[in-house]
Backbone as CSV, one residue per row, in Angstrom:
resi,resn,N_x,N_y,N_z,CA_x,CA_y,CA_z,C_x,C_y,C_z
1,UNK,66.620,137.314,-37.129,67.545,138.396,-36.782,66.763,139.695,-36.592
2,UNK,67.067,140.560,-35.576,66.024,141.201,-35.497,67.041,142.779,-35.762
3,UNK,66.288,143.874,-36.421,66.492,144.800,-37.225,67.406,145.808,-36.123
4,UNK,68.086,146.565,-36.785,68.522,147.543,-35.652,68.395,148.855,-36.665
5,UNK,68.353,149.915,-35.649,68.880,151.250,-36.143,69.781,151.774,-35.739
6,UNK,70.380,153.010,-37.201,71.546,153.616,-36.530,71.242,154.919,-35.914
7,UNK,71.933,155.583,-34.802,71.604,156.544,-34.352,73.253,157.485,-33.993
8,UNK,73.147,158.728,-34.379,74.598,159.052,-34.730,74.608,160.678,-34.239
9,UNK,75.657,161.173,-34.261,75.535,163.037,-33.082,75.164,163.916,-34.348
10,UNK,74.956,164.797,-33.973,74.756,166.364,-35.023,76.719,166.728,-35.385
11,UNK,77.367,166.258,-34.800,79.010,166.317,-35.219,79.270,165.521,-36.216
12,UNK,78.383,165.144,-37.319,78.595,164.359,-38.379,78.699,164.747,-39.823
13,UNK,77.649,166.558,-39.520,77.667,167.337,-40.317,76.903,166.777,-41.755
14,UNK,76.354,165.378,-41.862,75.993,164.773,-42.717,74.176,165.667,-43.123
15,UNK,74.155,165.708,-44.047,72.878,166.506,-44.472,71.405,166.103,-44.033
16,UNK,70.822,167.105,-44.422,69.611,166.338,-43.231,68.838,165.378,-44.483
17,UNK,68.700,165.570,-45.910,68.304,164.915,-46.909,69.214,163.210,-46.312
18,UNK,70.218,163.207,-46.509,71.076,161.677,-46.012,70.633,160.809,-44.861
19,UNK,69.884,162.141,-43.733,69.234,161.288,-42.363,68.157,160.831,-42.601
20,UNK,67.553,161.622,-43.084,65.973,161.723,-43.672,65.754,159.916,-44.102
21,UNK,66.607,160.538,-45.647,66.728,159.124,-46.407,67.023,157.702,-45.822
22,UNK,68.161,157.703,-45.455,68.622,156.501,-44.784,67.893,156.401,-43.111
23,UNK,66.883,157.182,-42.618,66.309,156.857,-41.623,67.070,156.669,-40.215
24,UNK,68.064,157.713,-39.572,68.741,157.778,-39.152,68.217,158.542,-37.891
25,UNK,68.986,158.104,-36.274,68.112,159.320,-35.513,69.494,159.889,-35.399
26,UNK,69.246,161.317,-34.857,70.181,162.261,-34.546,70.203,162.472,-33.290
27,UNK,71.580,162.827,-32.433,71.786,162.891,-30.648,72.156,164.739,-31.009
28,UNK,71.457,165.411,-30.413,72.054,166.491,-30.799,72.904,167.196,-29.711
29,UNK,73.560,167.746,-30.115,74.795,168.816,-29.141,74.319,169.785,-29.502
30,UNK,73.948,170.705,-28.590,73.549,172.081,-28.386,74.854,172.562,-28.588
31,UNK,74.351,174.002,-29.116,75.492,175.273,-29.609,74.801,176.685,-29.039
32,UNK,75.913,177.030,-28.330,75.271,179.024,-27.922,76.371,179.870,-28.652
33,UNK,75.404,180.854,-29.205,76.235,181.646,-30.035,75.181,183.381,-29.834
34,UNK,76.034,184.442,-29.137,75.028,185.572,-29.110,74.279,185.341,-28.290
35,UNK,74.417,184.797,-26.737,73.351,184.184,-25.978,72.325,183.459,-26.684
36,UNK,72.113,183.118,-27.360,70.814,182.003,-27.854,71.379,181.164,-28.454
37,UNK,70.922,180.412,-27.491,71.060,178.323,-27.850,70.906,177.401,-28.867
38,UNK,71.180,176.766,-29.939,70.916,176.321,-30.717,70.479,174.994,-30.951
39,UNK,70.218,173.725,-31.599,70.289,172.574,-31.971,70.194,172.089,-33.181
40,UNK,70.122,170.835,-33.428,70.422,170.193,-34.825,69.387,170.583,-35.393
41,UNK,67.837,170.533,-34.238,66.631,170.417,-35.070,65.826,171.615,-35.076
42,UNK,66.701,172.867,-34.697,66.409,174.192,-34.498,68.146,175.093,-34.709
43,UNK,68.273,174.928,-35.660,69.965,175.121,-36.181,69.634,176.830,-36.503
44,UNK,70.846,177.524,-36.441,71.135,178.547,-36.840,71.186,178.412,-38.485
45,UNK,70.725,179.155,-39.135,71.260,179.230,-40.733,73.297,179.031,-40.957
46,UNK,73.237,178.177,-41.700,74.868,177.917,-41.243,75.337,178.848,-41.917
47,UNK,75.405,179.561,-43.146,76.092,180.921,-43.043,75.825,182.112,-42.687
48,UNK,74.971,182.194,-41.432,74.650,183.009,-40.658,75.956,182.728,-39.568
49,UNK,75.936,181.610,-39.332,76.863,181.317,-38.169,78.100,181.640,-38.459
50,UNK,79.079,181.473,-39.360,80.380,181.706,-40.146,80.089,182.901,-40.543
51,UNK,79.302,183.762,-40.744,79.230,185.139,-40.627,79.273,185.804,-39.539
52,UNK,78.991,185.579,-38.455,78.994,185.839,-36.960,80.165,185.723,-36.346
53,UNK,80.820,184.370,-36.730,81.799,184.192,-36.230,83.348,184.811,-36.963
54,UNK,83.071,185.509,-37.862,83.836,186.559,-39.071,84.113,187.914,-38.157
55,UNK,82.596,188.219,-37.719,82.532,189.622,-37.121,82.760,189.437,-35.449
56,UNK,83.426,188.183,-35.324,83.862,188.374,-33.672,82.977,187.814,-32.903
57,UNK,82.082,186.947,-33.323,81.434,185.509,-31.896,82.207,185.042,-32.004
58,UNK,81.855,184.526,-30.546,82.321,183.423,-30.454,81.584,182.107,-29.829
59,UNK,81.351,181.151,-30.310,80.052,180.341,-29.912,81.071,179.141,-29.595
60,UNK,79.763,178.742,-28.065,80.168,177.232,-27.641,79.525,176.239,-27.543
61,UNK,80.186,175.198,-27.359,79.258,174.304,-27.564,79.268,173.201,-26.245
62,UNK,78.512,172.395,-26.477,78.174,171.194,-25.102,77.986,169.914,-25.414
63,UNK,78.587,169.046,-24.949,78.721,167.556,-25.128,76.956,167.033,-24.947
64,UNK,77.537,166.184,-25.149,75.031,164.967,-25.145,75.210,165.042,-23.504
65,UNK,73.640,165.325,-23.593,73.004,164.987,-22.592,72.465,163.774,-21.864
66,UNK,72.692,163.294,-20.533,72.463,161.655,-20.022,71.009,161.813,-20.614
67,UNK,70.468,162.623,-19.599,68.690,162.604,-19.545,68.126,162.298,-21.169
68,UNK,68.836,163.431,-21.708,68.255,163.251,-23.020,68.751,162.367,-24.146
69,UNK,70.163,161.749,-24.094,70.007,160.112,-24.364,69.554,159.374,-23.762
70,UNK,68.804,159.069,-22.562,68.316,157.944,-22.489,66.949,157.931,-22.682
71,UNK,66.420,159.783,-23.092,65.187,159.522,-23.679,64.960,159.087,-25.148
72,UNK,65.965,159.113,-25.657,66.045,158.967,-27.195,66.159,157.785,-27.464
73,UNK,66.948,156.297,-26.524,66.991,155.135,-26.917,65.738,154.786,-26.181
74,UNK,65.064,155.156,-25.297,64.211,154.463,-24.737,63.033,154.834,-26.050
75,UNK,62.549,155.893,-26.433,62.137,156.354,-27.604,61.888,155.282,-28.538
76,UNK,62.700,154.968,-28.678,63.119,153.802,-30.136,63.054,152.580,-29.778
77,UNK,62.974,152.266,-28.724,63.130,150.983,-28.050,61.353,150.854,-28.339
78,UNK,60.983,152.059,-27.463,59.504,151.568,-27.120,58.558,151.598,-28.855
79,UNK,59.336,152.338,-29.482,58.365,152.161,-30.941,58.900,151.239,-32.050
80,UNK,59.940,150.671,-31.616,60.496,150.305,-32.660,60.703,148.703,-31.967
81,UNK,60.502,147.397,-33.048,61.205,146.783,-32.655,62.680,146.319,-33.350
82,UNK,63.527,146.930,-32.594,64.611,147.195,-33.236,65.670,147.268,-32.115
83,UNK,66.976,147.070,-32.605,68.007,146.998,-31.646,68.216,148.626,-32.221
84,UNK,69.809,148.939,-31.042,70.097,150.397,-31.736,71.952,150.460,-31.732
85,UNK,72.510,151.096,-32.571,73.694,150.898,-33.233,73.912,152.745,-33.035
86,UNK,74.822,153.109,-32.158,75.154,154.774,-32.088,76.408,154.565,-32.531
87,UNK,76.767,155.351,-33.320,77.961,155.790,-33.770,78.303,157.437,-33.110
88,UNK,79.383,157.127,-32.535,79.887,158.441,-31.631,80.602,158.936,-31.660
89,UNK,80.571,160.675,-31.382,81.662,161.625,-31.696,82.884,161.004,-31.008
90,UNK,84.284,161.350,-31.280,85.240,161.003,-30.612,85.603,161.071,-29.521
91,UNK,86.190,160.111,-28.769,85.857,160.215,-27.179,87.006,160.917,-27.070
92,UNK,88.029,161.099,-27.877,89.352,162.277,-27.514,88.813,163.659,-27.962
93,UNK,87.560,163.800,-28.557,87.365,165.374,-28.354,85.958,165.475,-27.423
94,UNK,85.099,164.369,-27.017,83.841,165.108,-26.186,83.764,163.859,-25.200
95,UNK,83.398,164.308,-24.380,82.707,163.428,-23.181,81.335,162.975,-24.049
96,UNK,81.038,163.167,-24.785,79.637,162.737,-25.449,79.714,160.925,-25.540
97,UNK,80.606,160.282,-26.252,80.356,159.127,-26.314,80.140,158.485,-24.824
98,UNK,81.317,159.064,-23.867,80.951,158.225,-22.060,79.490,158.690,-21.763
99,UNK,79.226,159.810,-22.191,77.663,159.733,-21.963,76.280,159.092,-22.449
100,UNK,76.982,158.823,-23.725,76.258,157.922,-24.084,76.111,156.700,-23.927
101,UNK,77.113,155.694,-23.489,77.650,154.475,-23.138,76.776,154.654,-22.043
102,UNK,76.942,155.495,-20.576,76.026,155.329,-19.283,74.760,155.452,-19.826
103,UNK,74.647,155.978,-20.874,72.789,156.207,-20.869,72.510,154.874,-21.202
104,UNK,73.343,154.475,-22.656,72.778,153.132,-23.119,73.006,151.963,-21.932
105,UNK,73.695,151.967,-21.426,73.538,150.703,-20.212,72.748,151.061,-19.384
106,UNK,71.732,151.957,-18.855,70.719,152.171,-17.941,69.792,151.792,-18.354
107,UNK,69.678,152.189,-20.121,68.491,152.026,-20.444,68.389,150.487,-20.841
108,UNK,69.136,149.890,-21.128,69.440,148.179,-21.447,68.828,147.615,-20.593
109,UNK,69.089,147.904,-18.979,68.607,147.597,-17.782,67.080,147.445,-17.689
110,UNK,66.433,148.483,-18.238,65.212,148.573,-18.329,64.590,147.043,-19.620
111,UNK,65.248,146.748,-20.694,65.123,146.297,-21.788,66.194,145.480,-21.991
112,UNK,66.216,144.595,-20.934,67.356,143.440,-21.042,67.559,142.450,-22.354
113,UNK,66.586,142.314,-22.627,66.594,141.535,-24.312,66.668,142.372,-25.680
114,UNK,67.264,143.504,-24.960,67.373,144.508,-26.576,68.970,144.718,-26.335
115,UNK,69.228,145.277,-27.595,71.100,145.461,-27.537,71.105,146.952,-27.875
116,UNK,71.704,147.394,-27.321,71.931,148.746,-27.541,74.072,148.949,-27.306
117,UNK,74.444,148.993,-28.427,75.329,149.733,-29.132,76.564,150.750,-29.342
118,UNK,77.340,150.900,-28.361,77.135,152.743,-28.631,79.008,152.551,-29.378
119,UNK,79.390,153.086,-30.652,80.664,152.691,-31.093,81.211,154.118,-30.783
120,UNK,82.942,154.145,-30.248,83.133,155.613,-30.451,83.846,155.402,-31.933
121,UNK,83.430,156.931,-32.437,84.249,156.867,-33.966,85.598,157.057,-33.996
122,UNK,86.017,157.626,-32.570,86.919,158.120,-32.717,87.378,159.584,-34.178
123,UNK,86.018,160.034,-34.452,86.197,160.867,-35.821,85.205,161.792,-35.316
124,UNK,85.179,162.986,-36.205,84.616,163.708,-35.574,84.103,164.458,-37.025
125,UNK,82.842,165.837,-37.264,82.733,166.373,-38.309,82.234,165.275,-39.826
126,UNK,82.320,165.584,-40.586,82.289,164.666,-42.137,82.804,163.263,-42.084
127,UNK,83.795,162.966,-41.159,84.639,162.079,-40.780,84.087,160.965,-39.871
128,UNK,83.471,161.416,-38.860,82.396,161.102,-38.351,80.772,160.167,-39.102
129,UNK,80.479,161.403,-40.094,79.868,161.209,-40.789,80.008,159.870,-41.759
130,UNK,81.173,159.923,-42.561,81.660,159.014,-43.069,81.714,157.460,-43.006
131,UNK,82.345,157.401,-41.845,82.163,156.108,-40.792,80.595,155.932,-40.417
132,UNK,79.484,156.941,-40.186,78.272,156.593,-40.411,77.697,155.922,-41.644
133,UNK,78.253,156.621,-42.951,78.020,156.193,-44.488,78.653,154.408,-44.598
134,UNK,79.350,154.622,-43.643,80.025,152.958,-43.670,79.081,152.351,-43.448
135,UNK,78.302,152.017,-41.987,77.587,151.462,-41.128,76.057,151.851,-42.371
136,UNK,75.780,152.687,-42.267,74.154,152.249,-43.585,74.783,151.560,-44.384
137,UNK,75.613,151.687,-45.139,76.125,150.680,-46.015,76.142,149.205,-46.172
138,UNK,76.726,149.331,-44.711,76.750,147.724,-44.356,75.242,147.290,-44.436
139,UNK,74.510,147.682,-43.672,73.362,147.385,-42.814,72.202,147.531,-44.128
140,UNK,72.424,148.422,-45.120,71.780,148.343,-46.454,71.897,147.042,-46.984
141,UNK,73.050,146.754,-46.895,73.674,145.332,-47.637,72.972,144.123,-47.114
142,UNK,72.283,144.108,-45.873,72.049,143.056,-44.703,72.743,142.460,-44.078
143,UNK,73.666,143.397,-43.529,74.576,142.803,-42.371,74.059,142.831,-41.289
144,UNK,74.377,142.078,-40.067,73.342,142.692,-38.759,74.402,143.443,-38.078
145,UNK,73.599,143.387,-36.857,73.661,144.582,-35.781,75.501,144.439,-35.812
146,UNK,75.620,142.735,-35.179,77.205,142.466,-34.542,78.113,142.214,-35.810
147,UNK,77.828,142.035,-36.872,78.657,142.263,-38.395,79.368,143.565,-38.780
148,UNK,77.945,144.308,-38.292,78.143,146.268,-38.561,79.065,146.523,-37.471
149,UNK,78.944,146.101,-36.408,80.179,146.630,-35.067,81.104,146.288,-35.376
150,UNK,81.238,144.629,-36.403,82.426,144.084,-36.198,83.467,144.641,-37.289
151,UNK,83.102,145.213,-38.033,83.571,145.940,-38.919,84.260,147.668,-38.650
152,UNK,83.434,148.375,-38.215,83.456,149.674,-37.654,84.905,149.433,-36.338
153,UNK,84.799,148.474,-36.048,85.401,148.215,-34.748,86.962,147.919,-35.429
154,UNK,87.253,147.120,-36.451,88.227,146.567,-36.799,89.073,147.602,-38.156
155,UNK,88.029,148.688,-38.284,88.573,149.581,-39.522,88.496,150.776,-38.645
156,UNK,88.295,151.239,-37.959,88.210,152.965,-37.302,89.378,153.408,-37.548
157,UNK,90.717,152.733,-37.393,91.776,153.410,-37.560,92.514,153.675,-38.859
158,UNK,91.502,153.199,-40.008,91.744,153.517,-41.239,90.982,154.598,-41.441
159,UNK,89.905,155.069,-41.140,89.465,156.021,-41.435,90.347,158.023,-40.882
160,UNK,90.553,158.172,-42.152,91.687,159.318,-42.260,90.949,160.340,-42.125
161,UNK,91.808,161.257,-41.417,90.737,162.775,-41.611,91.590,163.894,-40.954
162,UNK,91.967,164.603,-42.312,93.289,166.000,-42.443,92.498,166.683,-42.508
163,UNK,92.774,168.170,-41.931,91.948,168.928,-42.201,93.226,170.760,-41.854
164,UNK,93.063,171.336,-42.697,93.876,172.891,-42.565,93.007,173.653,-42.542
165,UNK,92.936,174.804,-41.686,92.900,175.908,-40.710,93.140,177.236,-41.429
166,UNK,92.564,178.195,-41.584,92.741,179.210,-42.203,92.697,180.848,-41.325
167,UNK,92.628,180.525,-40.095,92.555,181.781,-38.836,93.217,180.974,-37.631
168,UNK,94.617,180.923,-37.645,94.803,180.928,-35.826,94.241,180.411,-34.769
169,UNK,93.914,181.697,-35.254,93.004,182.585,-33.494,91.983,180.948,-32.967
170,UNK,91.468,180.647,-34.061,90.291,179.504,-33.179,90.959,178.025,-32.891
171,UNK,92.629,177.808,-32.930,92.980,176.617,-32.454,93.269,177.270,-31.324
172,UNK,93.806,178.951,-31.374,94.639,178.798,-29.750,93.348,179.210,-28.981
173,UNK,92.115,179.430,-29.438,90.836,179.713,-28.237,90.621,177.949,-27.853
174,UNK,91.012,177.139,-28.846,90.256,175.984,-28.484,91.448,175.073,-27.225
175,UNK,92.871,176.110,-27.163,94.130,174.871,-26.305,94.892,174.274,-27.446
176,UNK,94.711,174.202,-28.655,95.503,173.444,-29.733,96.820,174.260,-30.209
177,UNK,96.813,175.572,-29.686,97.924,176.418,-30.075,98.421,177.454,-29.203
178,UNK,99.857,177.778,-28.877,99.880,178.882,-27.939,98.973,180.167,-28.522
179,UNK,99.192,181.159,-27.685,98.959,182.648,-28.012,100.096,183.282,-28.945
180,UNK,101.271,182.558,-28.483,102.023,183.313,-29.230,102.550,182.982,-30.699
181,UNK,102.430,181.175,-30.757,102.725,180.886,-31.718,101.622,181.231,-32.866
182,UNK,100.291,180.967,-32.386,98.848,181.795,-33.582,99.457,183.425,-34.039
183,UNK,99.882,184.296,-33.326,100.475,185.402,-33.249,101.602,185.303,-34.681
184,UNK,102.871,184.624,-34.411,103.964,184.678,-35.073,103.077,183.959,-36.392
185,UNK,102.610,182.533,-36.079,102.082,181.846,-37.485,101.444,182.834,-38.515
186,UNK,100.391,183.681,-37.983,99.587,184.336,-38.551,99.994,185.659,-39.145
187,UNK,101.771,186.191,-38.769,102.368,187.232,-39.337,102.873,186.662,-40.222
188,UNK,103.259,185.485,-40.335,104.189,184.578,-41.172,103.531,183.877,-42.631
189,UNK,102.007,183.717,-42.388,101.288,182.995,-43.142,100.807,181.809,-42.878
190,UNK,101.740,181.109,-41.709,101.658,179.892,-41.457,100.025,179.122,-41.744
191,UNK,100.392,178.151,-42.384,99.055,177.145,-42.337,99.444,175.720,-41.895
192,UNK,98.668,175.611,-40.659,98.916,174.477,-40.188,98.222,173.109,-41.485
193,UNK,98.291,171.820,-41.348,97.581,170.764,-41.388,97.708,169.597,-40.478
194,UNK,96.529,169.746,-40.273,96.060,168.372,-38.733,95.466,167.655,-39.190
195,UNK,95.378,166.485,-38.418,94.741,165.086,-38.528,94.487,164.876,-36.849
196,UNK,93.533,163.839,-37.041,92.732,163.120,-36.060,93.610,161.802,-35.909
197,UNK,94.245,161.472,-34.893,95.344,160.713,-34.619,94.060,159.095,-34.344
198,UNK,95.095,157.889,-33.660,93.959,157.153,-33.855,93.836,156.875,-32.453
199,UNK,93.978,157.769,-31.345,93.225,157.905,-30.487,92.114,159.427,-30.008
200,UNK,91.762,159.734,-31.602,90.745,160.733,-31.523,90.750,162.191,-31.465
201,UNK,92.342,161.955,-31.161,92.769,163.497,-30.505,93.264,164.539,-31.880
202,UNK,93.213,166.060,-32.041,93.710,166.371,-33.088,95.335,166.935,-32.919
203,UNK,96.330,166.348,-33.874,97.921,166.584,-33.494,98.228,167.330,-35.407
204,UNK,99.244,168.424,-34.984,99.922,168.477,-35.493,100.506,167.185,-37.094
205,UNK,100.312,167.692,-38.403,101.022,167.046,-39.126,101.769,167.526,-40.008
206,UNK,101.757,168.874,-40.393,102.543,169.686,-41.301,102.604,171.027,-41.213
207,UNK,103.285,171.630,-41.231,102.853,173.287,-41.752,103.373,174.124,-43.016
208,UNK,102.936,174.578,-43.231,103.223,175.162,-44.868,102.724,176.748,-44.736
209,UNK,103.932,177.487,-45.852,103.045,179.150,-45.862,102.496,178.972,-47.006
210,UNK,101.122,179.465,-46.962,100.258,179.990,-47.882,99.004,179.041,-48.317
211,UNK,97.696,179.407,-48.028,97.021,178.863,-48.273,96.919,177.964,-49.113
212,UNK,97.523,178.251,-50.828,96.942,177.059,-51.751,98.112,176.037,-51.228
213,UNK,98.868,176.039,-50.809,100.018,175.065,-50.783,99.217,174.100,-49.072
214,UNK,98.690,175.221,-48.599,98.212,174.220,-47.382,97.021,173.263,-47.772
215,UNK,96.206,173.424,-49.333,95.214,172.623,-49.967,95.899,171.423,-50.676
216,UNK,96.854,172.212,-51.485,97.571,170.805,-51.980,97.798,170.018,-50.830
217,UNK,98.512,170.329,-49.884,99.149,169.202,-48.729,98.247,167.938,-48.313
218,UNK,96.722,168.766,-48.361,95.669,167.353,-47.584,96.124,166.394,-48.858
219,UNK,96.149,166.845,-50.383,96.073,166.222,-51.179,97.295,164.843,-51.214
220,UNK,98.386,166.263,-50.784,99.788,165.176,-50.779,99.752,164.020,-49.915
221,UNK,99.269,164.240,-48.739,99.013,163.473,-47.765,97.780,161.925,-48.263
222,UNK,96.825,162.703,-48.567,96.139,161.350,-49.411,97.378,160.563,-49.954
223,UNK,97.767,160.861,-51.300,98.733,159.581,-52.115,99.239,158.709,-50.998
224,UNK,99.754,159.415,-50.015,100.745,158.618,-48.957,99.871,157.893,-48.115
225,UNK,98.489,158.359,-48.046,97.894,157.571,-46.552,96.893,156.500,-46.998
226,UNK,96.905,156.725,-48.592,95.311,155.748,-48.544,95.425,154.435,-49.220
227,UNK,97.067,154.605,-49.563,97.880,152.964,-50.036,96.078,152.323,-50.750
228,UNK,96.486,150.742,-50.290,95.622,149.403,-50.179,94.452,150.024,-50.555
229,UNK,93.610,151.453,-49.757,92.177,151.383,-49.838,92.099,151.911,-51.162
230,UNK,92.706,152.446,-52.215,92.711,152.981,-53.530,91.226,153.022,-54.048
231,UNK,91.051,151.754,-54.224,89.947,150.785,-55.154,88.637,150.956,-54.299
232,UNK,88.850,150.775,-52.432,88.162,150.842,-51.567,87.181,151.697,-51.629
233,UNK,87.565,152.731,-51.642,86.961,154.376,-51.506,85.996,154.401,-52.859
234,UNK,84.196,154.533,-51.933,82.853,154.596,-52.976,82.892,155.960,-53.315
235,UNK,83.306,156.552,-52.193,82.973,158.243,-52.013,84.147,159.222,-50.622
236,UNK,84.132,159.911,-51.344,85.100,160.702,-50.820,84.493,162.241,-50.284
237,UNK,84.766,162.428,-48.616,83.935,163.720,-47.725,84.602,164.621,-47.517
238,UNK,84.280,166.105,-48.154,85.126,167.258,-47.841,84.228,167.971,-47.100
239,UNK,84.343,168.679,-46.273,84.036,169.895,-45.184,84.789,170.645,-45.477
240,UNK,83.887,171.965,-45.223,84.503,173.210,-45.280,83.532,174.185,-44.197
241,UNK,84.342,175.161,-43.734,83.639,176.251,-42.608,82.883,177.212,-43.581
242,UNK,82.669,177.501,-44.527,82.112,178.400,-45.573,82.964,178.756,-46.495
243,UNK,83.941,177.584,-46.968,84.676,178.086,-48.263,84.593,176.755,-49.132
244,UNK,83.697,177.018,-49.745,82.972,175.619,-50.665,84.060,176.054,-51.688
245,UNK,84.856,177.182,-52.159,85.363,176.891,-53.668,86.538,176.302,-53.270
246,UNK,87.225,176.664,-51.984,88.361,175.698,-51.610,88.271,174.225,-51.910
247,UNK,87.099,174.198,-50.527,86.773,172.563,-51.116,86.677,172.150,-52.228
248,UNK,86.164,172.606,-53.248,85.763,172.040,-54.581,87.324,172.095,-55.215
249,UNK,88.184,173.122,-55.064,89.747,172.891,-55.114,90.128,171.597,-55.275
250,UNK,90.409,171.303,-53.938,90.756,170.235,-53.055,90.383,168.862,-53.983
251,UNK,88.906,168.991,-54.276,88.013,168.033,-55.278,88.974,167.861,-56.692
252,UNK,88.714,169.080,-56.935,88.977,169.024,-58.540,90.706,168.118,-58.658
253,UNK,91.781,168.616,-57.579,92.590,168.079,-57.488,93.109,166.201,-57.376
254,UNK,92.174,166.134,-56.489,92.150,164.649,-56.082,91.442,163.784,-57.364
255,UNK,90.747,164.544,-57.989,89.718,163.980,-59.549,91.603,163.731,-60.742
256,UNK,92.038,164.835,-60.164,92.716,164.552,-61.509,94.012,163.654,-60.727
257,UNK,94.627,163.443,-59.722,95.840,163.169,-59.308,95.334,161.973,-58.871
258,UNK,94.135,161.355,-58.309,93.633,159.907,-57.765,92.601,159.107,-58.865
259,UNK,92.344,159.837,-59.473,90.833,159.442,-60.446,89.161,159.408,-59.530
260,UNK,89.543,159.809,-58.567,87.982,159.704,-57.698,86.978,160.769,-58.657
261,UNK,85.573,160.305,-58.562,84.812,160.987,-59.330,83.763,161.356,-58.225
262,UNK,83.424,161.197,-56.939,82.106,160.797,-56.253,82.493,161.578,-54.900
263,UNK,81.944,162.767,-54.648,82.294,162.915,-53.682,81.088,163.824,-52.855
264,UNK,81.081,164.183,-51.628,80.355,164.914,-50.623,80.634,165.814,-49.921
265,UNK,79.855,167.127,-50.766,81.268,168.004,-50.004,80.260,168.812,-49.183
266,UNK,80.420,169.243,-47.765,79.497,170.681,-47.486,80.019,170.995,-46.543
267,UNK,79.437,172.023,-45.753,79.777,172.806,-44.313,80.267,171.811,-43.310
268,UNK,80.904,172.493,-42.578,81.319,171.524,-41.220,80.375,172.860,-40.200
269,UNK,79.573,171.962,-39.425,78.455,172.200,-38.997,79.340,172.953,-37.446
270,UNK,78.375,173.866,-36.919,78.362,174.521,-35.591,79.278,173.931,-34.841
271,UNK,78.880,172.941,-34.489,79.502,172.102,-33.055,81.104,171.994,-33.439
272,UNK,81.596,171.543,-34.514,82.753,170.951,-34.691,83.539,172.618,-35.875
273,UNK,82.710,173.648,-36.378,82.863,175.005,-36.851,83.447,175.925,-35.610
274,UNK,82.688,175.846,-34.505,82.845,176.983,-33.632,84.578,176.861,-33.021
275,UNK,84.890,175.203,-32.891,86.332,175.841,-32.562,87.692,175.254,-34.055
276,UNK,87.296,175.152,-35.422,88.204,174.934,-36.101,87.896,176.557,-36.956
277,UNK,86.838,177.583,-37.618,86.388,178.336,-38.044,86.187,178.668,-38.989
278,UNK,85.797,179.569,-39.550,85.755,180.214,-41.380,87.552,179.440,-41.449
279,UNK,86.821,178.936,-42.862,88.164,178.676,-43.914,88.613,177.203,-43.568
280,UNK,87.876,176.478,-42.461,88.568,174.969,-42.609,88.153,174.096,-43.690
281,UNK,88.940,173.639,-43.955,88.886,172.427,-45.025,89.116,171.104,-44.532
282,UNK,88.545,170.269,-44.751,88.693,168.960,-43.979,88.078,167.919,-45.052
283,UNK,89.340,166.340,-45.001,89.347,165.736,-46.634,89.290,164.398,-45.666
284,UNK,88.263,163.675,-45.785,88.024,162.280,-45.213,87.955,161.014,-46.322
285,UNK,88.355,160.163,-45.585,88.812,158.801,-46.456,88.788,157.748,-45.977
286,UNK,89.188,156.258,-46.345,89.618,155.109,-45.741,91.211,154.763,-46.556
287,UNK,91.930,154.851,-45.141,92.994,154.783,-45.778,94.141,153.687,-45.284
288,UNK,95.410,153.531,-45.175,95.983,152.631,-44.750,96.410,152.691,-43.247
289,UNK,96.961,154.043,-43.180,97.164,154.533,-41.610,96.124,156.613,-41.320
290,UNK,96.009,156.202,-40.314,95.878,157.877,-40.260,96.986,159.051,-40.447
């Protein structure tokens, strides 16, 4: 059986100690913020960035590159003998995974006896990430290449991922909200909570006034969504835009109302920051439905 690697986007937000470790390559999505360009492997200081974006940037970002995925599997192809396994941002928020799919079948062409991979996560952020933590998992365990797909492939739509909003303003810059309703919400208090539906896309699931009540909600929403996987769940992924004590909130809550003890909490990185902003919270899982 011959070995594969995983290779996964900078929208995973997963730490660079976790890539490092588990030997992971990274596809990166460029970020411009202040005219200057960013990447995974030349990153802005991340609370530099959520500070910037406090005082009025506004930074964008750009789906993968063909050229430069198909230099990255060919890369690995030629040093490695190894198949390759991509786990991909959601194809309902980036053209990144179709770009990756054309790269990996060009480059296959070249390397007809190698398999190259490309899964969409349909998840995006920590969530993303998560579903990566699946796949080392497996593949730690010695599953192969078509075990690890066959799995990822048959659970994606258990993998849950709520996340509440703490400024408006950056769903209706992103199309997720009128002008006017960010306007009225934001005189009102309104706090939305969204989820990643299970075709990738982010919809509407609750709204509530006032921040702590919009933290409890991811929580409420767990009891109800993660049924069956109870026992399932090794570890549990919170993101946050630069409000780690929220998150740790969020934590401390789910410790006492679920019994989870194990969890991963940090920034939600540039790419998937620039259009949710300061103050998101985002609570990933395996659960029964999304």
């Amino acid at each position: 059986m011959r070995d594969y690697v995983i290779v996964t986007d900078s929208t995973t937000d997963l730490p660079a100690e976790y890539v490092k470790e588990h030997g992971l390559y990274m596809m990166s999505l460029p970020y411009t913020i202040d005219g200057t360009a960013y990447t995974w492997e030349q990153p802005m200081p991340i609370k530099e960035f959520y500070d910037k974006m406090r005082g009025g940037a506004l930074p964008t970002t750009s789906q993968a590159n063909l050229e430069e995925a198909e230099a990255l599997y060919e890369s690995i192809l030629k040093s490695r003998d190894a198949d390759i396994l991509h786990v991909a941002f959601s194809s309902g928020l980036s053209g990144s995974y179709n770009t990756c799919r054309l790269a990996a079948a060009d480059v296959q062409e070249k390397y007809p006896d190698r398999k190259i991979i490309v899964v969409d996560s349909l998840a995006a952020a920590l969530g993303e990430g998560l579903f990566v933590h699946k796949a080392v998992t497996l593949k730690e365990a010695g599953k192969s290449l078509d075990e690890t797909v066959t799995w990822l492939e048959k659970n994606k739509e258990h993998l849950v991922m709520n996340f509440t909003v703490d400024d408006l303003f950056h769903l209706h810059r992103g199309g997720r909200l009128s002008k006017t309703a960010a306007i009225v919400g934001t005189m009102i208090n309104l706090k939305p909570v969204l989820h990643v539906d299970n075709d990738g896309h982010l919809v509407m699931l609750n709204k509530v006034r006032g921040r702590k009540k919009s933290l409890i909600s991811l929580v409420d929403c767990m009891e109800k969504q993660i049924g069956s996987w109870k026992d399932k769940n090794d570890i549990i992924f919170i993101g946050h835009g630069d409000c780690e004590e929220d998150a740790r909130f969020v934590a401390d809550l789910i410790r006492q109302r679920l019994g989870f003890e194990t969890f991963l909490i940090d920034y939600i990185g540039p790419t998937i920051g620039a259009h949710s902003g300061p103050g998101t919270v985002a609570l990933f899982y395996m659960g029964d439905y999304r």
